[in-house]
C-alpha positions in Angstrom: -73.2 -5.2 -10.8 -73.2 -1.3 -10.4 -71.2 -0.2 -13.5 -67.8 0.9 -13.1 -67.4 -1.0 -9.5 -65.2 -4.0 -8.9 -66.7 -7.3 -7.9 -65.9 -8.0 -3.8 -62.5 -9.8 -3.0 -61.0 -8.8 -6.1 -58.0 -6.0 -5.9 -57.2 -3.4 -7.9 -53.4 -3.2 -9.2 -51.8 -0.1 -10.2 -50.2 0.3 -13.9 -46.5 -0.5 -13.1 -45.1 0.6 -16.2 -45.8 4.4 -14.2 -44.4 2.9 -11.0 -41.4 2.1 -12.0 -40.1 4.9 -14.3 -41.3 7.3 -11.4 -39.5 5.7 -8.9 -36.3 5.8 -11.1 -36.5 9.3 -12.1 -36.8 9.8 -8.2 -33.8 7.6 -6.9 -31.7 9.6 -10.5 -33.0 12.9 -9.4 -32.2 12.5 -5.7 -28.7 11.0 -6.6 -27.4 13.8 -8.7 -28.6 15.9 -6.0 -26.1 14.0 -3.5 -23.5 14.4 -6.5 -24.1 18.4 -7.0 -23.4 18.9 -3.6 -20.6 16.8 -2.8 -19.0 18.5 -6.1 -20.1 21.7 -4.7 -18.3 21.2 -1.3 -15.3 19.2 -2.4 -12.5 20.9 -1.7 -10.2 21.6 -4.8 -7.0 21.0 -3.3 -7.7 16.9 -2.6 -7.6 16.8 -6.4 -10.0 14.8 -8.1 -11.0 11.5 -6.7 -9.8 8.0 -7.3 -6.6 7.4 -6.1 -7.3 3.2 -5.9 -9.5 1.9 -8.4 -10.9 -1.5 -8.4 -8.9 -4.9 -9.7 -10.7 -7.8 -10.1 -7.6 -9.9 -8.9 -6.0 -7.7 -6.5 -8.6 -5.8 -5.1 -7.7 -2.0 -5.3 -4.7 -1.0 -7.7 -3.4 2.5 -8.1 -5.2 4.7 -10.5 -3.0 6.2 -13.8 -2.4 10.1 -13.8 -3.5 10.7 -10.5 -2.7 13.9 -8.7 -4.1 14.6 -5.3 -3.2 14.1 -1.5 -2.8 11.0 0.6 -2.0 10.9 4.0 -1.0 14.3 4.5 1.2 14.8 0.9 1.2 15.4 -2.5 0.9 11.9 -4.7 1.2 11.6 -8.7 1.1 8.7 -10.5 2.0 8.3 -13.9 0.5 6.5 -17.2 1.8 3.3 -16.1 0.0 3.9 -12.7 2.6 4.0 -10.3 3.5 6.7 -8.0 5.9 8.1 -9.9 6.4 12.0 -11.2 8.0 11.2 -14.3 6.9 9.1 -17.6 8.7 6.4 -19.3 8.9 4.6 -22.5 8.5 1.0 -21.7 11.1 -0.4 -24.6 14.5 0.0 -22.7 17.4 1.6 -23.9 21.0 -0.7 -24.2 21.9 0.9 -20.8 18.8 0.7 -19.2 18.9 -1.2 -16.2 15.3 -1.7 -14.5 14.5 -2.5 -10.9 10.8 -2.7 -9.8 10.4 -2.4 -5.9 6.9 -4.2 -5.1 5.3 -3.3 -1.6 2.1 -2.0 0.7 2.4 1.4 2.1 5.8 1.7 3.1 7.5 1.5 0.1 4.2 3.6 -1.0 5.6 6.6 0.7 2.8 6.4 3.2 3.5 10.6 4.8 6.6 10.7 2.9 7.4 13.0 0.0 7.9 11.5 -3.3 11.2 13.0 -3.4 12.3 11.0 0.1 10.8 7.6 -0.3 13.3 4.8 -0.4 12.7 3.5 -4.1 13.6 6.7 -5.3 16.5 7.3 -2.8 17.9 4.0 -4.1 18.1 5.3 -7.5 20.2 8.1 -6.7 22.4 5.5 -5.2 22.6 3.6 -8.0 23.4 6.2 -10.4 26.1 7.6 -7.8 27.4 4.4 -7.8 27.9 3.4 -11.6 27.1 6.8 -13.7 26.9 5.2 -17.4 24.1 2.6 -16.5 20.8 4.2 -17.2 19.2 3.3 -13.5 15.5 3.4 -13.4 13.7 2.2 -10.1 10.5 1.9 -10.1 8.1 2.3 -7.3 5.4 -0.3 -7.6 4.3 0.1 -3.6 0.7 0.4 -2.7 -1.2 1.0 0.5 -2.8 -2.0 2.0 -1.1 -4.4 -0.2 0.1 -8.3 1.2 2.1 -10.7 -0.3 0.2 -12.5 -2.4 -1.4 -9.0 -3.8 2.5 -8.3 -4.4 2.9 -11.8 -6.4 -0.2 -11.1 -8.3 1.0 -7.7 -9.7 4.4 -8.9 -10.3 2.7 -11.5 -12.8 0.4 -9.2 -14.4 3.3 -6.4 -14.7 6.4 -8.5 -15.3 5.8 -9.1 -18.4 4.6 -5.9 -19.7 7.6 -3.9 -17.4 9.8 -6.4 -18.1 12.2 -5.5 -15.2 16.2 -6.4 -14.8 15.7 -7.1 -10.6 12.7 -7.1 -8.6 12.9 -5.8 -4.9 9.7 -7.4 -2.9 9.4 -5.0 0.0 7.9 -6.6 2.8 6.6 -5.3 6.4 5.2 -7.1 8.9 1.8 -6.8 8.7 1.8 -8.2 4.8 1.3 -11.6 6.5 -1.8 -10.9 7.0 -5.2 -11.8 4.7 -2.9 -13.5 1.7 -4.7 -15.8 -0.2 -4.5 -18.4 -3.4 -4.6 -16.7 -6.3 -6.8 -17.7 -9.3 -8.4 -16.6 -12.5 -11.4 -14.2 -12.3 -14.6 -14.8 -13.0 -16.6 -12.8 -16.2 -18.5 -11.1 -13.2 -15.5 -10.2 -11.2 -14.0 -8.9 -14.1 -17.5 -6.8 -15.0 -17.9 -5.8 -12.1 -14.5 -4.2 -11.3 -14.8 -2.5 -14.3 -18.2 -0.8 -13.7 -16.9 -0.1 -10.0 -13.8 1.4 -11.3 -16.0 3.9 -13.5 -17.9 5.0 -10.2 -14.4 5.9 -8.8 -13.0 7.6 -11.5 -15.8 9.9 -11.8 -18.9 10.0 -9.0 -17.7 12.3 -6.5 -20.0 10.8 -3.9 -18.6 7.2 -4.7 -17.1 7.3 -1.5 -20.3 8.4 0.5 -23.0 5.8 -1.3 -19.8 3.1 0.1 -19.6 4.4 3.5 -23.3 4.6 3.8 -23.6 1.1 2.3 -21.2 -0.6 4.8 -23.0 1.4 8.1 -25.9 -0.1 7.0 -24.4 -3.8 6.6 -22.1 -2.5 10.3 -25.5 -1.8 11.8 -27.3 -5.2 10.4 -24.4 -7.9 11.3 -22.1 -6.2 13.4 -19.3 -8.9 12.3 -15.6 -8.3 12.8 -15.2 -8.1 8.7 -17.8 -5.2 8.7 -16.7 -3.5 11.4 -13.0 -3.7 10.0 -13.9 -2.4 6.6 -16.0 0.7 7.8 -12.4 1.4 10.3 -10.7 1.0 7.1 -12.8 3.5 4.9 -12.5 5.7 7.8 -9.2 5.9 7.6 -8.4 6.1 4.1 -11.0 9.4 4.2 -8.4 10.6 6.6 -5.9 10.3 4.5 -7.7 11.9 0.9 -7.4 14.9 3.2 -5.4 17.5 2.0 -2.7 18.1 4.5 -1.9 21.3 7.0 1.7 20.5 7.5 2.5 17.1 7.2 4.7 17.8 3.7 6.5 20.2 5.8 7.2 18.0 8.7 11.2 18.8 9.9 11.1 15.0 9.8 10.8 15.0 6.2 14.7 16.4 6.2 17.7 14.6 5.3 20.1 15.2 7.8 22.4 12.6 7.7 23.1 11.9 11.5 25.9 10.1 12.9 25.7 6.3 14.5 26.0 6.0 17.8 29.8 4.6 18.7 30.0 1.0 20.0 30.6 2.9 23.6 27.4 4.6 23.1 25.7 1.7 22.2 27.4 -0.2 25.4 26.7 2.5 27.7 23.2 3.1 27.1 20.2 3.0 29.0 18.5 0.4 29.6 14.7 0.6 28.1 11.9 0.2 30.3 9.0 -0.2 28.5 7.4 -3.4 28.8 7.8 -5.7 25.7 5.3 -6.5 23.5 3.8 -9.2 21.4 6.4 -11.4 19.9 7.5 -13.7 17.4 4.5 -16.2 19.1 1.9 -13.7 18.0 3.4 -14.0 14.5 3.1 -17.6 14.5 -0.4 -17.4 15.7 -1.1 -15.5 12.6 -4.8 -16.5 11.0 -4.1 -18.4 7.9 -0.4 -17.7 7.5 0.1 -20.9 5.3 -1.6 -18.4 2.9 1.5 -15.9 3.0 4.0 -18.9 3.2 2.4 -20.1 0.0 2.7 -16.5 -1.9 6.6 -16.5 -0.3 7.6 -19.8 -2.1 6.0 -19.0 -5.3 7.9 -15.8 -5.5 11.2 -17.5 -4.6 10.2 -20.3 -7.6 10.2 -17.5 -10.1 13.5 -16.4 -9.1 14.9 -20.4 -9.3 13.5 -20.1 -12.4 14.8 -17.0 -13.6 11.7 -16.1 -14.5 12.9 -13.0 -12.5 15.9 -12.0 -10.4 14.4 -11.3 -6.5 15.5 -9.6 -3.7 13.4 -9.8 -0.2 13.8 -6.7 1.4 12.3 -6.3 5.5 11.4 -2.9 6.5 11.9 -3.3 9.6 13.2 -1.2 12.9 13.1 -2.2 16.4 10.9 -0.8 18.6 10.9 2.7 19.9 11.2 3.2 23.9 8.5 4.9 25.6 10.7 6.9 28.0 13.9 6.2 26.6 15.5 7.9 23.0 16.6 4.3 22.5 15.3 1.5 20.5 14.4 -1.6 22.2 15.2 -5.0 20.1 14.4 -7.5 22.5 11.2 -8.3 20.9 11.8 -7.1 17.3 15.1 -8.9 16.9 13.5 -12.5 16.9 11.1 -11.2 14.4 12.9 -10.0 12.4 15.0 -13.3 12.6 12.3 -15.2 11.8 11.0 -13.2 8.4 15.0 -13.7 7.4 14.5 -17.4 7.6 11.3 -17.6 5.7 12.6 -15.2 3.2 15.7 -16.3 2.0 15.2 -19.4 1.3 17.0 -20.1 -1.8 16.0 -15.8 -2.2 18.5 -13.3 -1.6 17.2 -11.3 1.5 18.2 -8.1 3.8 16.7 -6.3 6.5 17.2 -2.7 8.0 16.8 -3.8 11.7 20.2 -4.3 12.6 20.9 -0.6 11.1 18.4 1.1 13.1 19.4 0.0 15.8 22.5 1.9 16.0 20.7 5.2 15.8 18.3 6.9 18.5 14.8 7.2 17.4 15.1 10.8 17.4 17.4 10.3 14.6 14.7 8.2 12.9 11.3 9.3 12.6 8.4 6.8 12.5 11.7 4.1 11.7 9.3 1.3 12.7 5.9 2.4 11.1 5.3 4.5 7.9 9.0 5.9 7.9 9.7 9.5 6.7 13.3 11.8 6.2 16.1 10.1 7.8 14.3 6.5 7.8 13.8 6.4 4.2 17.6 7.4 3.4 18.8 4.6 5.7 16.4 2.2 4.3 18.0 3.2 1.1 21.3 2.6 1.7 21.2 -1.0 3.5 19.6 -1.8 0.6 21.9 -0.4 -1.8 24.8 -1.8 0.3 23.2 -5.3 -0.4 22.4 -4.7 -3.8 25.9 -3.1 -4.7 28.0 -5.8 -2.7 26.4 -9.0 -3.3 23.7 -8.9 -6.2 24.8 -6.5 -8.8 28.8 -7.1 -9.1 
């Protein structure tokens, strides 16, 4: 054998102990690179980022001390992590009375300034109502929530918020992917926590995520997939800070008058063609699941674990031609969620109250509602509260 050869068939294998740390320093180098420039082109006005962080039992919660945009407005949230721009002490005072309204995106204030969103309209209300009581309502509403997210932060918060009422807000579309809640797992937990991290502080969190799911999009190409690139698609939309969307002349409280009972008799008739009904809510996939989360929420109040309140934000539906809105559909819906709801559970929706208005009145009254929706959602729910819960 010619010294320094290799005998045939036998290969040679390169020290990985300089493989590895090289390709490390590599994939570091090349990711603070990513995170220099997305720092560099971030725009200062979106604030910092994380606005949801990671839960290892409901998915995404709101981050503490946030202060940023979301779809279009200024958002805070305070040291309790709610969207909220003041701080309290959680020991209550002897007048303190404490409602929590639970929710997804409407009660949120999804386009809505803080100062118009229906929680806090309530409270003004409230203290209008009965001046000496110290009235704090507290708006527990997060984008993309469902019921059973609802039920599991009621249980993790009630005990630490300790609240007089709860108010569950519900919309329609919170029937949707509920399921049985259970105790995490060491990794879920873990893993939540290191992803929560990420969010706080890597700017290009977001990017690695998006780039991540394309990848899996372009792989499977399942309906999960495809929704949760849609849904990061959208939520980029709304991180955005906003041209004029705070300064909507929706976002006014104008106060306008109900139509009269001859209005209402006289009026056009709408012609757009109805939609999807009450059968299409029936048809919901896995809506046991949301059932399930309803009746454990009305156990806690036969209990008395906690005093709950159902309350539907719902409108009819808008005409198409027509400054009407159109409750052939929306009525037995709305019916329906009533049923379900208040079982053994006090329960009120803001239908019916829409309905006497014109949706010009009302802006986006049956979607993410703003000005004039949000003070009417306010007061059927005061009116509720004030007549038959609190006397």
């Amino acid at each position: 054998m010619i010294f320094g050869t290799q005998p045939a068939g036998r290969r040679v294998r390169k020290p990985l102990l300089i493989t590895v740390p090289v390709f490390l320093g590599t994939a570091l180098l090349l990711a603070a690179c990513v995170e220099i420039w997305v720092r560099w082109s971030w725009d200062p006005s979106r604030g910092r980022p994380g606005l949801f962080v990671a839960d290892a039992v409901r998915v995404e919660k709101l981050s503490a001390n946030y202060d940023g945009w979301f779809a279009g407005v200024p958002v805070r949230t305070n040291a309790l992590g709610f969207r909220d721009d003041r701080e309290y002490d959680l020991a209550k005072r002897s007048n303190t009375f404490r409602i929590i309204v639970l929710g997804d995106s409407v009660t949120f204030g999804h386009g809505s300034v803080y100062e118009h969103t229906y929680p806090l309209l309530l409270e003004q209300r409230l203290k209008a109502w009965r001046p000496t009581v110290g009235w704090q309502v507290w708006n527990l509403g997060v984008p993309g929530y469902n019921t059973s997210q609802e039920l599991a932060y009621l249980l993790e918060a009630g005990p630490i918020f300790h609240p007089d009422l709860v108010v569950v807000g519900f919309y329609g579309n919170d029937v949707t992917d509920n399921r049985e809640l259970t105790a995490p797992t060491r990794t879920a937990v873990a893993a939540s926590a290191v992803k929560t991290q990420l969010k706080l502080h890597l700017y290009s969190f977001d990017l690695y995520k998006k780039a991540f799911l394309t990848l899996r999009y372009r792989l499977q190409s399942s309906a999960e997939e495809r929704a949760m690139l849609e849904n990061l698609a959208a939520q980029d939309r709304l991180l955005v800070k906003p041209s004029a969307v705070a300064a909507l002349r929706e976002q006014q409280l104008t106060r306008p008058v109900p139509l009269s009972e001859a209005e209402r008799a006289s009026t056009m008739t709408c012609t757009t063609p109805p939609g999807p009904g009450l059968q299409s809510v029936l048809e919901t996939n896995n809506l046991d699941a949301w059932r399930h989360a309803v009746r454990r929420l009305q156990q806690l109040n036969r209990d008395n674990t906690y005093r709950i309140v159902f309350f539907i934000n719902a409108a009819p539906t808008p005409c198409f031609k027509e400054d009407m809105f159109d409750t052939r559909v929306t009525k037995p819906v709305d019916d329906y969620f009533m049923k379900v709801l208040s079982d053994g559970t006090p329960a009120v929706s803001s239908h019916d109250a829409f309905a006497r208005y014109r949706p010009s009145q009302m802006p986006e009254a049956a979607a993410h509602s703003i000005g004039n929706s949000n003070a009417l959602k306010a007061d059927v729910l005061f009116q509720f509260l004030r007549d038959g819960v609190l006397k």
